[in-house]
N, C-alpha and C positions, 0 to 999 in steps of 0.2 A: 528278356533281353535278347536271347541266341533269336527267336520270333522275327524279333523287330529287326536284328539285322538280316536275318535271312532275307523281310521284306525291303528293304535298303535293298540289296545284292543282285535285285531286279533289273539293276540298272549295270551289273557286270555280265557280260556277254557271255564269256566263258562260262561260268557257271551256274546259269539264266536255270537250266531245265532239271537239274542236276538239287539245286538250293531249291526248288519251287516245290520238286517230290520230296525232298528232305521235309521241306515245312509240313505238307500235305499227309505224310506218312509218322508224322513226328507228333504234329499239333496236341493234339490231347493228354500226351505225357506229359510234355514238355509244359504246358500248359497247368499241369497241375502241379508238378516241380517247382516251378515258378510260384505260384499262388503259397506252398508252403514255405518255401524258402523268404519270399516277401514280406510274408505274417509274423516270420519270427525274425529277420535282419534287419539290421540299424541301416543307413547308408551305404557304406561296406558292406561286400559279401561275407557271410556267416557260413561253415559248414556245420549243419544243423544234427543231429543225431535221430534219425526218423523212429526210433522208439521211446525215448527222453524227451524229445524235442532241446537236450543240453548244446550248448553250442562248443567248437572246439572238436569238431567228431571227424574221424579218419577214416576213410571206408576199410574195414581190415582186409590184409594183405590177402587171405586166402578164397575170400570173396572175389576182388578185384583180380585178379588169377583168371580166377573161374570166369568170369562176366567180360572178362575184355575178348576182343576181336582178337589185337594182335598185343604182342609184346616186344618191343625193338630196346635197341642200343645205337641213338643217333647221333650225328650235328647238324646243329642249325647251318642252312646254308643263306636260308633270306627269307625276308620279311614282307609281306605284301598286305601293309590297310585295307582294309573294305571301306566300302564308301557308309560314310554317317547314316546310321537311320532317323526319320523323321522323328525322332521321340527324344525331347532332349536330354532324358534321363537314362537312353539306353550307353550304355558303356560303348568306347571304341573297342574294334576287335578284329584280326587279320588272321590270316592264312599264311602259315609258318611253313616251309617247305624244310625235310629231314632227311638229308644222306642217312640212309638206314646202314649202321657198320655188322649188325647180326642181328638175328631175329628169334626171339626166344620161343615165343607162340605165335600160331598163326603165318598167314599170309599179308608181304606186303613187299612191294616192289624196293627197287633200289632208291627210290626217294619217293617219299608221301610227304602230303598234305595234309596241313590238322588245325582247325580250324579253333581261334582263340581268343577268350574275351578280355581286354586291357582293364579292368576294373582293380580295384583294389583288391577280390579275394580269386583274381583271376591265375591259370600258373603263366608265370612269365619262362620265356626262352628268349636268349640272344643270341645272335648273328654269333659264328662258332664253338660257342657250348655243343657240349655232349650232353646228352640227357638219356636216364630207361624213361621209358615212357609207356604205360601202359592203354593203350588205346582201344576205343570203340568206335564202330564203323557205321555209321545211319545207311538206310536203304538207298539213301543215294549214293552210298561211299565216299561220302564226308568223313574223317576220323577227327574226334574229340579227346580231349584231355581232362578226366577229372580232378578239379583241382583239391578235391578232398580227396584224394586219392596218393597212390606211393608215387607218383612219376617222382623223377628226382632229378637233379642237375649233378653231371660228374667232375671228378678234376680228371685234367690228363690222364691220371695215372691209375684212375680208379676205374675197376673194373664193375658190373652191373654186380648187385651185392648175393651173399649167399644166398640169404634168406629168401630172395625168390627163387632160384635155381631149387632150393627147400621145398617151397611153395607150390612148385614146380612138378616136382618129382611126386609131390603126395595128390598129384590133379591128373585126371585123364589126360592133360593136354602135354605131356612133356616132350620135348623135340624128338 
């Protein structure tokens, strides 16, 4: 599905050459991501457990740590659709823009982009939620969201949780 809209996004100017090396640099993983994930999901997305093949699987926390680009603490500031890919079964999915309020790991400016699929097992973010969010950056510097993953949506009041600050401190990457 991420394929098929990256080939849709052909037709968005802005991110023409940016989405084309994504694809181009991406294709064969992604590709085979898909093909597993496919094999074992019903209509809805499934997060599958790649050694069980059980469904229901969370990427664990110190993994996702280790594997993401960057680690922030955002708000949604807006939402912006991508245009339909020609495939009538790919999901919608847009380009979520994130006032970045701190940055746990990594690098990433005062607002990114992160691109996201509307499906059922997709994560959703709205317009001024807070969200951690742990993100991976494609060679084009696209950042993604796994939705089998810890991202999480905050309330006001809540600050990003220990246990990665935990997670954190036991990983070469700590701020």
């Amino acid at each position: 599905m991420f394929i098929q809209h990256l080939a849709a996004l052909r037709l968005a100017a802005p991110l023409n050459s940016a989405v084309r090396a994504h694809k181009m640099s991406h294709g064969m993983h992604a590709i085979a991501r898909l093909a597993l994930v496919l094999a074992f999901a019903r209509a809805d997305a499934v997060c599958v457990d790649p050694t069980t093949m059980a469904s229901g699987y969370r990427l664990p926390l110190a993994t996702e740590v280790q594997v993401s680009d960057s680690i922030v603490v955002g708000e949604v500031l807006a939402k912006h659709p991508l245009p339909e890919p020609a495939d009538p079964d790919a999901a919608p999915a847009s380009m979520i823009d994130i006032r970045v309020e701190k940055i746990l790991k990594g690098g990433a400016g005062r607002i990114v982009s992160v691109f996201v699929e509307e499906d059922s097992g997709g994560y959703r973010m709205d317009i001024r939620e807070r969200h951690l969010l742990f993100l991976k950056r494609s060679r084009a510097g696209i950042f993604t969201v796994d939705s089998c993953g810890n991202s999480v949506a905050l309330s006001a009041s809540e600050e990003e949780p220990d246990r990665v600050h935990k997670a954190l401190e036991g990983s070469a990457h700590a701020p």
